[in-house]
C-alpha positions as a LaTeX table, in Angstrom:
\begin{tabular}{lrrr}
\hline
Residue & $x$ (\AA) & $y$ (\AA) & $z$ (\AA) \\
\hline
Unk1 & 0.00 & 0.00 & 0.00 \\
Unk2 & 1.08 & 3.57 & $-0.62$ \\
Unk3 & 0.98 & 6.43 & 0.51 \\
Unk4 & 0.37 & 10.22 & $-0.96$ \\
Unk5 & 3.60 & 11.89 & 0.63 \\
Unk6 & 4.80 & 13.11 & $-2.40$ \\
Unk7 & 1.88 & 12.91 & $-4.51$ \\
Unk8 & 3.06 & 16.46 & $-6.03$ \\
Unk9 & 5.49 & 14.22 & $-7.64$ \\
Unk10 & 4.55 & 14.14 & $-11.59$ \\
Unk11 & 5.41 & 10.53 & $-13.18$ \\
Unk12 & 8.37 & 11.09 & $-15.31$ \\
Unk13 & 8.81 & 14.10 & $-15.28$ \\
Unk14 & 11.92 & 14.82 & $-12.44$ \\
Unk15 & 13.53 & 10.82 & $-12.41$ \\
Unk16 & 16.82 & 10.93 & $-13.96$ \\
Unk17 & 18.45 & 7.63 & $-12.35$ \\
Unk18 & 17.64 & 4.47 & $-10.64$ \\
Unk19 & 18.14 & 6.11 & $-7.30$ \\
Unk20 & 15.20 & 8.64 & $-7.73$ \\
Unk21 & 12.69 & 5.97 & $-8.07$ \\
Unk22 & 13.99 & 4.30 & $-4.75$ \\
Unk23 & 13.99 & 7.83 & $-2.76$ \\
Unk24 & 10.31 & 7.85 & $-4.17$ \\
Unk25 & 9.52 & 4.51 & $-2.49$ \\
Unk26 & 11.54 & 5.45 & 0.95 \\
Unk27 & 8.90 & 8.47 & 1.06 \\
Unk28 & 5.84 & 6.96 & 0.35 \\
Unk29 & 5.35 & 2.72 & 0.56 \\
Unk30 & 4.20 & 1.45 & 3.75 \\
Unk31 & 6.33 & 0.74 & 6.78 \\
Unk32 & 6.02 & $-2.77$ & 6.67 \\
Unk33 & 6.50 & $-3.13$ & 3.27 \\
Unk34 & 9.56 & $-0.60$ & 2.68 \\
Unk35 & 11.20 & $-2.57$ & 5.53 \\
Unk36 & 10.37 & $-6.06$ & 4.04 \\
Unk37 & 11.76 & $-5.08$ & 0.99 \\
Unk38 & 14.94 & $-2.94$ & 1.01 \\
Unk39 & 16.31 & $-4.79$ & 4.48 \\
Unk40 & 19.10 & $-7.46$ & 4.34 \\
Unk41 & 20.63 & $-9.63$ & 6.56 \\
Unk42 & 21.55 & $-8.76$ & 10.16 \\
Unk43 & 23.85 & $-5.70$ & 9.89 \\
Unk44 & 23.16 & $-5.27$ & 6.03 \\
Unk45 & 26.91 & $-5.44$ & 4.76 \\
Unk46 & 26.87 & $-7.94$ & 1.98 \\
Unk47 & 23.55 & $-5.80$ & 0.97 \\
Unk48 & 25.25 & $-2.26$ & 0.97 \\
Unk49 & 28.19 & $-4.24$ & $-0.55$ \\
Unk50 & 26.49 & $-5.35$ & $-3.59$ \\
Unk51 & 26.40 & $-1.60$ & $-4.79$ \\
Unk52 & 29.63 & $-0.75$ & $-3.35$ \\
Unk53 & 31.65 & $-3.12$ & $-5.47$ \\
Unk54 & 30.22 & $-2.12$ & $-8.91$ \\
Unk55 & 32.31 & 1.05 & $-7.80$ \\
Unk56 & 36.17 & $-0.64$ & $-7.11$ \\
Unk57 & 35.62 & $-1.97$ & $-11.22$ \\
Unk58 & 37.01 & 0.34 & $-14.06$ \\
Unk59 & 35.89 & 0.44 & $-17.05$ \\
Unk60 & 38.96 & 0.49 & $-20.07$ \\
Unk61 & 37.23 & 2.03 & $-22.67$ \\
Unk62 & 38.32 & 1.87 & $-26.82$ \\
Unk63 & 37.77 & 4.91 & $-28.51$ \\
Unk64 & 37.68 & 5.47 & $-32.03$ \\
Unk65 & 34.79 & 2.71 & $-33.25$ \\
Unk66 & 32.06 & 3.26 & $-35.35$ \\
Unk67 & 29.37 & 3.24 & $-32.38$ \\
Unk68 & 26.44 & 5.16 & $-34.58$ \\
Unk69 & 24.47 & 1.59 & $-33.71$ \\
Unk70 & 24.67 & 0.16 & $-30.83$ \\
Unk71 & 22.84 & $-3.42$ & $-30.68$ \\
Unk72 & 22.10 & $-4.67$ & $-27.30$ \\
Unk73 & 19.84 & $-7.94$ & $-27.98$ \\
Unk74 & 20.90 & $-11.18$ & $-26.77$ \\
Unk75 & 18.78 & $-14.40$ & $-25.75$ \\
Unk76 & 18.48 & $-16.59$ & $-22.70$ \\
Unk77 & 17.96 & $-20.59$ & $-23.88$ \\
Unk78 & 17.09 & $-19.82$ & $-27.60$ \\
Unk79 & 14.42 & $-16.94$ & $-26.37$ \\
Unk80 & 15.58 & $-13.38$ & $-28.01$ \\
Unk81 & 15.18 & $-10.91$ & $-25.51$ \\
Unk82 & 16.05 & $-6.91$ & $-26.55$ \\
Unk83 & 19.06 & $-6.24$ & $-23.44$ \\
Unk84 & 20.64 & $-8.42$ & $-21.19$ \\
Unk85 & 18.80 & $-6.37$ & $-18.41$ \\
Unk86 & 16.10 & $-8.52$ & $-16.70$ \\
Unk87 & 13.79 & $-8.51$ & $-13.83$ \\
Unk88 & 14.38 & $-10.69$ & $-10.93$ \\
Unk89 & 12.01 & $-12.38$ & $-8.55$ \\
Unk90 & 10.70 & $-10.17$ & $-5.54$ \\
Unk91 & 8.05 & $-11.38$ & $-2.86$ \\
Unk92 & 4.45 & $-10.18$ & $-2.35$ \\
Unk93 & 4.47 & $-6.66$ & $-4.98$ \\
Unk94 & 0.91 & $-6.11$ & $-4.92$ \\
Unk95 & 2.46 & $-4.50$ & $-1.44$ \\
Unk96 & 3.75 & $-2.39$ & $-3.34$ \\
Unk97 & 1.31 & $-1.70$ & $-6.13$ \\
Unk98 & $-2.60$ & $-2.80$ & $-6.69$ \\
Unk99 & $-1.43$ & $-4.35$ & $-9.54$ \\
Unk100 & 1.60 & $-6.21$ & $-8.49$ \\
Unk101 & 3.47 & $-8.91$ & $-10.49$ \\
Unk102 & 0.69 & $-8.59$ & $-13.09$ \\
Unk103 & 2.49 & $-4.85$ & $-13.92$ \\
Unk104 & 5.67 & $-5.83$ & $-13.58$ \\
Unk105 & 4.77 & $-8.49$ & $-16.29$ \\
Unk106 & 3.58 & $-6.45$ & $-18.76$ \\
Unk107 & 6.73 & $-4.03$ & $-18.49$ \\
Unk108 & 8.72 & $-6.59$ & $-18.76$ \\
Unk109 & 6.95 & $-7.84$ & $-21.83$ \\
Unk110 & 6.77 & $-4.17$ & $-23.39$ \\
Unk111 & 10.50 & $-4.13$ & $-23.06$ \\
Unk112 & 11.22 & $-7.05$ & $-24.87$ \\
Unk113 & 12.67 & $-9.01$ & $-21.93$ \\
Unk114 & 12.78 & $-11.72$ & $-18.89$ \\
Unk115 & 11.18 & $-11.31$ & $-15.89$ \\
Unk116 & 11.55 & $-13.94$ & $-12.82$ \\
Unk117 & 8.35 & $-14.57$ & $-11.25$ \\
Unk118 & 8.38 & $-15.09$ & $-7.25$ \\
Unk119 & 6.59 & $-18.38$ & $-5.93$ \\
Unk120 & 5.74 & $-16.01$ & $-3.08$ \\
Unk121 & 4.18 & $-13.68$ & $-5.47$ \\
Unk122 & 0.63 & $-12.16$ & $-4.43$ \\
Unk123 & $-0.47$ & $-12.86$ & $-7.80$ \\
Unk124 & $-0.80$ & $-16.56$ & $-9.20$ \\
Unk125 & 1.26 & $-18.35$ & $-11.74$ \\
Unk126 & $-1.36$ & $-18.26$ & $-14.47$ \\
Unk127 & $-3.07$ & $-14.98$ & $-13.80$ \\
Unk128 & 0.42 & $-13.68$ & $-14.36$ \\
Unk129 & 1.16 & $-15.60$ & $-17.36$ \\
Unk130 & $-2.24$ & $-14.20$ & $-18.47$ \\
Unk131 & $-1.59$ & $-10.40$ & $-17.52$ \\
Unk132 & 1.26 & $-10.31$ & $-20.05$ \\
Unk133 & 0.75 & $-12.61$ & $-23.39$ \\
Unk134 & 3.89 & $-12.08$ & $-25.20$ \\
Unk135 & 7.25 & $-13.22$ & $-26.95$ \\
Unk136 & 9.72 & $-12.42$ & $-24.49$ \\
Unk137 & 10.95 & $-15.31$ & $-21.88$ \\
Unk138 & 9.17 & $-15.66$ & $-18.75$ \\
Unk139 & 10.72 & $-17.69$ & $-15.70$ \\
Unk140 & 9.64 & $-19.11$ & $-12.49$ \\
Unk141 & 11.58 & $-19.08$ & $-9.21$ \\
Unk142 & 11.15 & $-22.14$ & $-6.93$ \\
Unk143 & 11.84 & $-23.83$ & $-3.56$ \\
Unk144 & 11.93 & $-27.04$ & $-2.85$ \\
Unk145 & 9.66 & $-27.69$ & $-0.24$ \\
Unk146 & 8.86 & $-30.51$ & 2.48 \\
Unk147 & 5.52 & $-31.29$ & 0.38 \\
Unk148 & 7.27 & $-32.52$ & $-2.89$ \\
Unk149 & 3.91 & $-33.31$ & $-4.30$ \\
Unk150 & 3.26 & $-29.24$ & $-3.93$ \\
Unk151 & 6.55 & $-28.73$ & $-5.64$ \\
Unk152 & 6.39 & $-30.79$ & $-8.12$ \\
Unk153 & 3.05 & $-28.62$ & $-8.99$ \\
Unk154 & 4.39 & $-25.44$ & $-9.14$ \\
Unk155 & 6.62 & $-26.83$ & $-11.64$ \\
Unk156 & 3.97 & $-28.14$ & $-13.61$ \\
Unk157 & 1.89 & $-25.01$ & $-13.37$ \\
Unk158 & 4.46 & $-23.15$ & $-14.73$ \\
Unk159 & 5.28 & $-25.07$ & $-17.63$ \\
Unk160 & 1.55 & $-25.12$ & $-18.37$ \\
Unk161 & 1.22 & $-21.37$ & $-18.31$ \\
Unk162 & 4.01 & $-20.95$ & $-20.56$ \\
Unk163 & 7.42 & $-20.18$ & $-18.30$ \\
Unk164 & 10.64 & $-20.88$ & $-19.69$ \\
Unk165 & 12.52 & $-22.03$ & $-17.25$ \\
Unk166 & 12.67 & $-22.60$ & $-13.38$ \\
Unk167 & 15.12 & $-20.78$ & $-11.34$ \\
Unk168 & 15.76 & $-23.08$ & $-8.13$ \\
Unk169 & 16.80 & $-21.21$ & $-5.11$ \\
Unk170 & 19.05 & $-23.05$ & $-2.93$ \\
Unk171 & 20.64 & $-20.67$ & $-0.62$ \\
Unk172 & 18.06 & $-20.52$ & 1.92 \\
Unk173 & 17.84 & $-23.73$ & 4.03 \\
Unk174 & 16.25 & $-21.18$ & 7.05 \\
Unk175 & 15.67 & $-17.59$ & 6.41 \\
Unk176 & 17.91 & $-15.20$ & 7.24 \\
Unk177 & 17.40 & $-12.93$ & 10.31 \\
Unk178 & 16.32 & $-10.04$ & 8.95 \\
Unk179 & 16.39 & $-7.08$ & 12.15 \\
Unk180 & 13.35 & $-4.21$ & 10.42 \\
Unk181 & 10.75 & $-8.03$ & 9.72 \\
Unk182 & 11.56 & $-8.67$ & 13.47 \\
Unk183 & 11.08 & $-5.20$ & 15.20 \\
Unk184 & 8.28 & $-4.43$ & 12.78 \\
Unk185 & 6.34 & $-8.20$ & 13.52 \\
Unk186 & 6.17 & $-8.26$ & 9.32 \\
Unk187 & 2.78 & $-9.79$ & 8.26 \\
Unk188 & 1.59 & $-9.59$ & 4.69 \\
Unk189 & $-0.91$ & $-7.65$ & 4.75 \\
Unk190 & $-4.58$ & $-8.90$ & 5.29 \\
Unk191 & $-6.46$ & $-8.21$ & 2.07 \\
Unk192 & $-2.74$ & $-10.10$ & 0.22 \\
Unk193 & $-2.19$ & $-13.61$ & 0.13 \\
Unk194 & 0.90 & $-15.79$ & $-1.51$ \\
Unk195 & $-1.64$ & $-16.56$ & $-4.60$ \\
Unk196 & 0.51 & $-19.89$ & $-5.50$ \\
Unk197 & $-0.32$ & $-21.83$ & $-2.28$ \\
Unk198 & $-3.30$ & $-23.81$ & $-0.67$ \\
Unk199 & $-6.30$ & $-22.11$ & 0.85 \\
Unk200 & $-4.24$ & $-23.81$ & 4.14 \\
Unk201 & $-0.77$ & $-22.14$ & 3.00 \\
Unk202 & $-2.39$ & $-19.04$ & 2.63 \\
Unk203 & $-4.14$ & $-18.52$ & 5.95 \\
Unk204 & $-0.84$ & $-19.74$ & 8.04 \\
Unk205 & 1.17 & $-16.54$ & 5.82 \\
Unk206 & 1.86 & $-14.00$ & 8.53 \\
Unk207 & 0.62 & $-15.76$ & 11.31 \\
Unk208 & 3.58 & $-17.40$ & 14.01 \\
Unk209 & 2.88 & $-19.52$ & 16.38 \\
Unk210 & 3.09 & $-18.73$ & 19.99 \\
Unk211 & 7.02 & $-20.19$ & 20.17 \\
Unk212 & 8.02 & $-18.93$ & 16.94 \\
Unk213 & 6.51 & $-15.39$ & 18.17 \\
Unk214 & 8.40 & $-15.12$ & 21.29 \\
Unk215 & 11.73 & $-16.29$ & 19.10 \\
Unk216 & 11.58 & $-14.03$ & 16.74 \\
Unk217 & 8.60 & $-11.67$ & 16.43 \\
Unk218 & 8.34 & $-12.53$ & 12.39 \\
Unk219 & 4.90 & $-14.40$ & 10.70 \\
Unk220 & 7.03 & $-14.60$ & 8.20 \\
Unk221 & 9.83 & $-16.91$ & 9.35 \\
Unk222 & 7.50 & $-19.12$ & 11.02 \\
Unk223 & 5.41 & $-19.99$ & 7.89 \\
Unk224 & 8.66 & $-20.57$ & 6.19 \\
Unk225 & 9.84 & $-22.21$ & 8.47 \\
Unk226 & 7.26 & $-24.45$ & 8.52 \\
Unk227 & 7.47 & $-25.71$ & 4.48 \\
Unk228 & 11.30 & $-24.91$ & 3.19 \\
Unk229 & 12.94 & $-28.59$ & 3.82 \\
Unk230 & 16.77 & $-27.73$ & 5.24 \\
Unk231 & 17.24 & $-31.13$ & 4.60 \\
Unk232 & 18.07 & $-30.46$ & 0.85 \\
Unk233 & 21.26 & $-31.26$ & $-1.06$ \\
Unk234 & 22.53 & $-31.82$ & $-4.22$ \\
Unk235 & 20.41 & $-35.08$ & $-5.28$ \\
Unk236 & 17.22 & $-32.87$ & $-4.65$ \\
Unk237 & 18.03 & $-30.44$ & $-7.65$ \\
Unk238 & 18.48 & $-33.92$ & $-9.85$ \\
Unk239 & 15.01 & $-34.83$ & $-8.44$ \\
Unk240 & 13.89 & $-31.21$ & $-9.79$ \\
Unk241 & 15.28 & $-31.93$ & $-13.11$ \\
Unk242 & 13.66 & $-34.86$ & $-13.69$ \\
Unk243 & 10.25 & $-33.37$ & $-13.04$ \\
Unk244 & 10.82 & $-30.27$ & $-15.42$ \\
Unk245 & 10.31 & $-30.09$ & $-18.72$ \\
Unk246 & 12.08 & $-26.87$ & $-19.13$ \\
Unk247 & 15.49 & $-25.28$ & $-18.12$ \\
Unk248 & 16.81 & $-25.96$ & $-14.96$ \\
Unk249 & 18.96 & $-23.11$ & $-12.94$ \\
Unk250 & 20.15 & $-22.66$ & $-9.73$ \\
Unk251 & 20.03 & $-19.33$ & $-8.31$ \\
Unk252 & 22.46 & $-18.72$ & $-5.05$ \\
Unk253 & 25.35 & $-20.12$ & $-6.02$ \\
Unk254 & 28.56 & $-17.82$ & $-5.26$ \\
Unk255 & 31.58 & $-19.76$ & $-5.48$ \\
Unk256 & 34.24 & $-22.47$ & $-7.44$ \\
Unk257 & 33.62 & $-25.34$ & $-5.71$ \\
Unk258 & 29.68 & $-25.04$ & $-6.08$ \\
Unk259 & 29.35 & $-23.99$ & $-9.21$ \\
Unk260 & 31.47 & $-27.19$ & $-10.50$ \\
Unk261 & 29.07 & $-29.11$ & $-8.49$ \\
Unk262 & 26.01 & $-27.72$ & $-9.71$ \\
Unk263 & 27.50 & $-28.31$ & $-13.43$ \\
Unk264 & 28.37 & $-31.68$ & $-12.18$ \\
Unk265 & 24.56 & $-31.96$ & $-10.91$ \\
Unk266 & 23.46 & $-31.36$ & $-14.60$ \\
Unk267 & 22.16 & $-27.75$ & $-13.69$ \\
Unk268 & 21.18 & $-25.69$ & $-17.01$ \\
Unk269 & 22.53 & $-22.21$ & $-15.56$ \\
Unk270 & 23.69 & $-20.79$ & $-12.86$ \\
Unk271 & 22.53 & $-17.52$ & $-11.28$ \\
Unk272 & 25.26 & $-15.52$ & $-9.05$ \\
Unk273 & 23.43 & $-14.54$ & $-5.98$ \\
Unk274 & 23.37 & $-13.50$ & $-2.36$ \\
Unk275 & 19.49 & $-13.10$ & $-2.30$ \\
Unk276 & 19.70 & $-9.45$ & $-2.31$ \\
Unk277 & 21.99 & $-9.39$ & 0.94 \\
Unk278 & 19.19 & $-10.70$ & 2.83 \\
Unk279 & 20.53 & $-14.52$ & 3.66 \\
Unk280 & 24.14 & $-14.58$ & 5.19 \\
Unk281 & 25.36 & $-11.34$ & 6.15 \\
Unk282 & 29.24 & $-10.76$ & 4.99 \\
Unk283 & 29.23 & $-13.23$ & 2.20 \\
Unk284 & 30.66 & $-11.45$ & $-0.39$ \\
Unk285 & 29.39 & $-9.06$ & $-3.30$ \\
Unk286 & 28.25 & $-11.07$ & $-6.39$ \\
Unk287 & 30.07 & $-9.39$ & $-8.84$ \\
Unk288 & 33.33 & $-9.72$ & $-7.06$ \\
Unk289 & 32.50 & $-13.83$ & $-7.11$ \\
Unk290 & 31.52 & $-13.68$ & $-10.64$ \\
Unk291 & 34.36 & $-14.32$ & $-12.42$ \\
Unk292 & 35.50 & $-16.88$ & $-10.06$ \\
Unk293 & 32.31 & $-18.30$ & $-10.84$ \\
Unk294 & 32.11 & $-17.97$ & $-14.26$ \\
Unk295 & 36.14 & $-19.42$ & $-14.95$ \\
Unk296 & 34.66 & $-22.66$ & $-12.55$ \\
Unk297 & 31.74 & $-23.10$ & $-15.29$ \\
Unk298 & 34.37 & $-22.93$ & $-18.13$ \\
Unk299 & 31.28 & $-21.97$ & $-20.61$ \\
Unk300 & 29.67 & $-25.17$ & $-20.20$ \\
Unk301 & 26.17 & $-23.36$ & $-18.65$ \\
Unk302 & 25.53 & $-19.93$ & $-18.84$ \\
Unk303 & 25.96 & $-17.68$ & $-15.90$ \\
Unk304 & 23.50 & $-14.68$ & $-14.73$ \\
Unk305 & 24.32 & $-12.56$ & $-11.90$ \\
Unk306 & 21.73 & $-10.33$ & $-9.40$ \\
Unk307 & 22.47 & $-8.21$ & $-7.01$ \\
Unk308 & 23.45 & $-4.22$ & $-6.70$ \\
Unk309 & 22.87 & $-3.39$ & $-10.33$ \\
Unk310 & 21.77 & 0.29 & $-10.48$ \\
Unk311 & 23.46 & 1.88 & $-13.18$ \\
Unk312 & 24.31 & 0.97 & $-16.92$ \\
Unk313 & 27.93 & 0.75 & $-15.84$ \\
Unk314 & 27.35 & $-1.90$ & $-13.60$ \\
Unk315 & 25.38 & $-4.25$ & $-16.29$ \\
Unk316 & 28.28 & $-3.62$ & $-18.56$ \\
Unk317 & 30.83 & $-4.38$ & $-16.04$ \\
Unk318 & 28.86 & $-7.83$ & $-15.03$ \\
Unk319 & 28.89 & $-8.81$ & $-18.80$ \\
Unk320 & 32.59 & $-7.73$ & $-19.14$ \\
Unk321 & 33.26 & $-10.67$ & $-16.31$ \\
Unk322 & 31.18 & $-13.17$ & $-18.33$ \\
Unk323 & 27.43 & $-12.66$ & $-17.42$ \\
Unk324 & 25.58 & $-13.82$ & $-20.08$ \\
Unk325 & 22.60 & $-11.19$ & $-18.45$ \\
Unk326 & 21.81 & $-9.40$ & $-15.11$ \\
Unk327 & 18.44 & $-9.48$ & $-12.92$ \\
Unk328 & 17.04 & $-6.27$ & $-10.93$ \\
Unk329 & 15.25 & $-6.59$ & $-8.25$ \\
Unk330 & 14.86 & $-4.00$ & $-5.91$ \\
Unk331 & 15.02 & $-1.25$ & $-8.26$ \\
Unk332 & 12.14 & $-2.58$ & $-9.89$ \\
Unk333 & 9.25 & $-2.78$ & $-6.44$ \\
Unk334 & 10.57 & 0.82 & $-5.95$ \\
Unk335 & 9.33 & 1.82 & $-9.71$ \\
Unk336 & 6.02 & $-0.13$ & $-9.49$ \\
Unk337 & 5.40 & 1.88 & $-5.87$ \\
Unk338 & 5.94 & 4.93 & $-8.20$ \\
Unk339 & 3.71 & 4.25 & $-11.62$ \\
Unk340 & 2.81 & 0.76 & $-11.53$ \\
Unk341 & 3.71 & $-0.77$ & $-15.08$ \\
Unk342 & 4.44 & 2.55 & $-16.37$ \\
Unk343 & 7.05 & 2.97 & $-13.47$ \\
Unk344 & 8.31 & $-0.25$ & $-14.32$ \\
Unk345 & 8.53 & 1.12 & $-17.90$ \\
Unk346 & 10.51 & 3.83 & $-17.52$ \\
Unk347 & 13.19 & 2.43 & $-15.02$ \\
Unk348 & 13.76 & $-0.37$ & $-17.69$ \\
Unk349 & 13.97 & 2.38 & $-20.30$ \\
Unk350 & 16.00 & 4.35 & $-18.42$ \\
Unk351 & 18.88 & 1.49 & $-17.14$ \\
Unk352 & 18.87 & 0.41 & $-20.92$ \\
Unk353 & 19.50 & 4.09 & $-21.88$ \\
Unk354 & 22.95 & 4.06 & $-19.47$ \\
Unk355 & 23.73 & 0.59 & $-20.64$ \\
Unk356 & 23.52 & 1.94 & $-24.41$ \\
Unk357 & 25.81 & 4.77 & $-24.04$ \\
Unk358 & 28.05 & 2.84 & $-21.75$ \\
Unk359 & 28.39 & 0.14 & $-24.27$ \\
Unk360 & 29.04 & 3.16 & $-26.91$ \\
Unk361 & 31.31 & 5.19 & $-24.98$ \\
Unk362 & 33.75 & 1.95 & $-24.49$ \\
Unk363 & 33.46 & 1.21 & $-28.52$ \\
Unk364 & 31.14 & $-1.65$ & $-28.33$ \\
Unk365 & 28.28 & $-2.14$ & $-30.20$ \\
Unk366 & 26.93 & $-5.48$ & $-29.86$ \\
Unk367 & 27.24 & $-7.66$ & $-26.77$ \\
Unk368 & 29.44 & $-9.83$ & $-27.84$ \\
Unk369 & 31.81 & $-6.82$ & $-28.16$ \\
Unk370 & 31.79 & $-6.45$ & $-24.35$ \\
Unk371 & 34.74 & $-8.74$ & $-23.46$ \\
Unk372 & 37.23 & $-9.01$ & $-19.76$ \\
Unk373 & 39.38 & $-6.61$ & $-21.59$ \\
Unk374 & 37.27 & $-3.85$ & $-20.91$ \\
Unk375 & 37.59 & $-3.91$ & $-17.01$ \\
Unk376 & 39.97 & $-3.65$ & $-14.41$ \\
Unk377 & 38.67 & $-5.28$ & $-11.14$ \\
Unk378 & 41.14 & $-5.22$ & $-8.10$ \\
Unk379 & 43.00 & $-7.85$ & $-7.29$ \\
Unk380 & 41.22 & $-10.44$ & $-4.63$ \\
Unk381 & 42.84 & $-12.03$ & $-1.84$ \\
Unk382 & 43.83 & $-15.85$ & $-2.48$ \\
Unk383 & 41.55 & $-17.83$ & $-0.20$ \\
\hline
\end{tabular}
């Protein structure tokens, strides 16, 4: 829900970067929703880190290239999609904006590219799918829960409805202790419910039991809690593989060793994530674990990186270190709270705008121009 704070504000008429649309949202969402989504973990260092270490990379730009056309298309499993710039999956937006995921959708769709759907989305798997009929890629984020049967039919559902692929989660055997959900008691709010679950799900959403209450204060972690399995391991994402017709990622995955065992595992991608900084405080950026990521895969899945993108610099930095695309998330809730799809519209617009001319003013003009050449990243310690 929003407020009208700044409801002088006129819809694009004062935004000139990312950062605008989030000062919008820090002035006018809900408490309980601004807290739910712009905390991280515990102290919130790997989630102001995520930003911070787009700054320590330099860009080495060529000069002197014909860069009257700059080309920015790529394609994620065979699916064209117009940038590499994609949306990634955020929790409960219709918090955010009446019309939730189903907005977000349809910008994604008018831009010509991916967007992630949440399983904890507010809005179901098909009406989604059904919101936004169109040619660009559409995929489905998923945990593995103690129900397999329930699992195994979000899967389903989202093959059925058209997604492209499922993005499995697997950093978040417990959820992370997030401080603002704990002070604030973070419930979804009554007239929301997570669309994709049973009529049973649903009610528990928000609601802790006495133990869990006194613990920790959050609805939230309790009715996690209570269905992610933190039993899971490596043979579980082979289990998800063989239920799925489509591709298979794995989204969490931030260093060597993993990402040889999720190729290993027979894993169609791998996403380079920290969940936003809101799992394990002080694990490290994601784009200074990309590349050790990424020289781990050896190009035998593609690799796709969230976290801390807010400028055009920063996606061409993340392709320069071999991401084959990058997913926002944040960035996009606070541009729904602004204009709904529209919002969502113009922050796509405007991140592919920076991502043009920062692809131009380096000499590039197609992706596949955009090579490790053109950065200079700080040397990491040796572990």
């Amino acid at each position: 829900m929003t407020s009208n704070k700044n409801a002088s504000v006129a819809h694009g008429s004062q935004f000139v970067s990312l950062d605008d649309f989030e000062q919008y949202a820090l002035n006018n969402l809900d408490r309980n929703a601004l807290d739910y989504y712009r905390s991280g973990a515990q102290d919130m260092i790997t989630l102001r880190d995520n930003q911070r270490a787009f700054d320590r990379i330099a860009i080495r730009p060529r000069v002197l290239n014909d860069v009257s056309a700059v080309d920015t298309t790529t394609e994620l499993f065979g699916h064209p999609i117009a940038s590499p710039i994609c949306i990634a999956p955020t929790a409960m937006q219709r918090m955010a904006h009446a019309e939730g995921e189903c907005a977000t959708a349809r910008a994604a769709q008018k831009l010509g590219t991916c967007m992630c759907l949440s399983s904890w989305s507010t809005t179901s798997i098909e009406d989604v799918a059904k919101s936004a009929p169109g040619s660009a890629p559409r995929w489905m984020q998923l945990y593995i829960y103690k129900d397999r049967e329930a699992t195994k039919k979000l899967i389903e559902r989202a093959q059925d409805s058209g997604y492209s692929a499922i993005a499995l989660t697997v950093d978040t055997p417990f959820l992370g202790r997030r401080l603002a959900d704990i002070r604030n008691k973070f419930q979804l709010p009554p007239h929301l419910t997570m669309a994709n679950f049973s009529d049973q799900g649903k009610s528990q959403v928000g609601k802790a039991d006495a133990q869990s209450s006194a613990d920790n204060a959050s609805g939230l972690a309790a009715y996690v809690a209570s269905q992610i399995d933190p039993t899971l391991s490596w043979k579980h994402v082979a289990w998800v593989k063989s239920v799925s017709r489509i591709p298979v990622l794995v989204k969490g995955i931030l260093t060597s060793e993993d990402a040889r065992i999720a190729v290993e595992a027979g894993v169609d991608g791998i996403i380079v994530s920290n969940h936003g900084g809101r799992q394990l405080d002080t694990a490290p950026a994601t784009i200074d674990v990309l590349e050790e990521v990424v020289g781990a895969v050896a190009g035998r899945v593609p690799v796709y990186l969230d976290g801390g993108v807010r400028r055009g610099t920063d996606v061409f930095k993340a392709l320069a270190l071999g991401a084959k695309a990058v997913f926002l998330g944040r960035p996009a809730l606070w541009a729904l709270s602004y204009n709904g799809e529209n919002g969502v519209v113009e922050m796509l617009e405007m991140i592919n705008e920076e991502f043009r001319l920062a692809m131009a003013l380096s000499g590039c003009v197609r992706i596949s121009d955009i090579r490790r050449e053109h950065v200079r990243v700080p040397a990491q310690p040796r572990l």
